[in-house]
Structures are given as C-alpha cells and as structure tokens.
N, C-alpha and C positions, 0 to 999 in steps of 0.2 A: 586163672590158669590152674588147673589139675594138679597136684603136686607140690603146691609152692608154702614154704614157711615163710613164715615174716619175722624179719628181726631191727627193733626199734630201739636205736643207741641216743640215751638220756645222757652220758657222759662219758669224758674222757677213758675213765677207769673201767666203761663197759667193753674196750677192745677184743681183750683176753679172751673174755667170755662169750663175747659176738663171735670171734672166729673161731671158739671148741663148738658152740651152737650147730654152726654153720657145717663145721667138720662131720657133727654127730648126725646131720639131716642131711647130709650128703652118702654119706657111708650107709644111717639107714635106708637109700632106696630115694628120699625124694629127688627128684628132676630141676626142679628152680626152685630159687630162696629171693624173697624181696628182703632189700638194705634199706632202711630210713633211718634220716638224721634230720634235725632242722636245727639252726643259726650258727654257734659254732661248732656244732656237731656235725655238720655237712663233711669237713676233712677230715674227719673217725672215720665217717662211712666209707667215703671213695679210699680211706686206705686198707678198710677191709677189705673192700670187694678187690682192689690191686693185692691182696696178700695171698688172699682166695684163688685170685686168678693165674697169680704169676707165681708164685711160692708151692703153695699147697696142692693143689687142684688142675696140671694143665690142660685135663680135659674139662675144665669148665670156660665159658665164654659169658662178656657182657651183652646180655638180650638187650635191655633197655635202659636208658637212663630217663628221669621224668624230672624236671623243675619247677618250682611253684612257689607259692607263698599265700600266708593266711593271714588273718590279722592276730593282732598278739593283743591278748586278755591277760590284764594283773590283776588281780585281787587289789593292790592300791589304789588304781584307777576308778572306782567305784561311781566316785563323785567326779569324776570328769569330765562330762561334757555334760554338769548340771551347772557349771561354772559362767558366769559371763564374759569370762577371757575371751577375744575374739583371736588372740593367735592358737589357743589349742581349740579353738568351736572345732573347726575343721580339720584337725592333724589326726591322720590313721597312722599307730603303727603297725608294721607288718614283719612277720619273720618268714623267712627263707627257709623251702627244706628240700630235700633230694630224696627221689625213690629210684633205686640202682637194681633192677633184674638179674641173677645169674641163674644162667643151665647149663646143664649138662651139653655138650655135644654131639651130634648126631652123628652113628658112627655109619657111612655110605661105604 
C-alpha cells in the first residue's frame, strides 16, 4: 500500500514509543501504518492499534488484521535435528505473530 509505515514491537517497553511513531506518521501525511508483533508481543500490538484507534486518532480505522506463524530459530538449537532422539527428529517449533493495518478514514 502507498503510504504505509511499519512498526515492528520487539518488547514490552516499545509501547510508548510505537504509539509517538505512529502519532508522528500520522500527523506527518501518511494514510496507513502496519502493527507487527510476534509471540508475546502480539498483546503490545493489538493494544496499540486499540490506543490508536480509540484514544488517539478517531479518524483512523482497523483496515486489516493478518495471522500467521513461522518457525522459530535459536541459535541453541544448532545441533538439533543432528541428534538421534526420535521425540525431537520431528518437533517444529513455531512462533505466532500479528500484522494489524490502520488508515485513515475516507471522508465521503
């Protein structure tokens, strides 16, 4: 989409900071902002974009919300599936993460 910032919440303590972002990309002129968070950052996100929406901003609306999940790569895990354990041969772990759309509202 034309217009759009993205803002990517690593932690708890990015809130603050995600919704001055948000404030500052809004005020400057952009149209829609994508929200991302994954595992337990997922509830930072959806309470930004509700602070956004309902606080801040009530000409902004939630365009979309997207769910998904990847797999999750640690650096410990290195040697892990060089193992002959037959209960982890097969075990994927996977983290969860949210992508939350907001725009502006069209004014008719």
């Amino acid at each position: 989409m034309v217009n759009e910032t993205t803002i990517i919440i690593r932690n708890r303590n990015d809130k603050d900071k995600s919704i001055k972002d948000a404030i500052f990309a809004f005020s400057g002129g952009r149209k829609s902002l994508l929200i991302k968070g994954e595992g337990q950052e997922i509830s930072t996100a959806v309470e930004v974009a509700e602070i956004l929406k309902n606080r801040m901003y009530p000409r902004i609306e939630i365009a979309n919300i997207s769910l998904g999940s990847r797999p999750y790569l640690n650096n410990r895990q290195r040697g892990y599936h060089t193992r002959n354990n037959k209960s982890n041969k097969n075990k994927i772990d996977i983290i969860s993460n949210i992508k939350i759309t907001l725009q502006t509202k069209s004014i008719t």
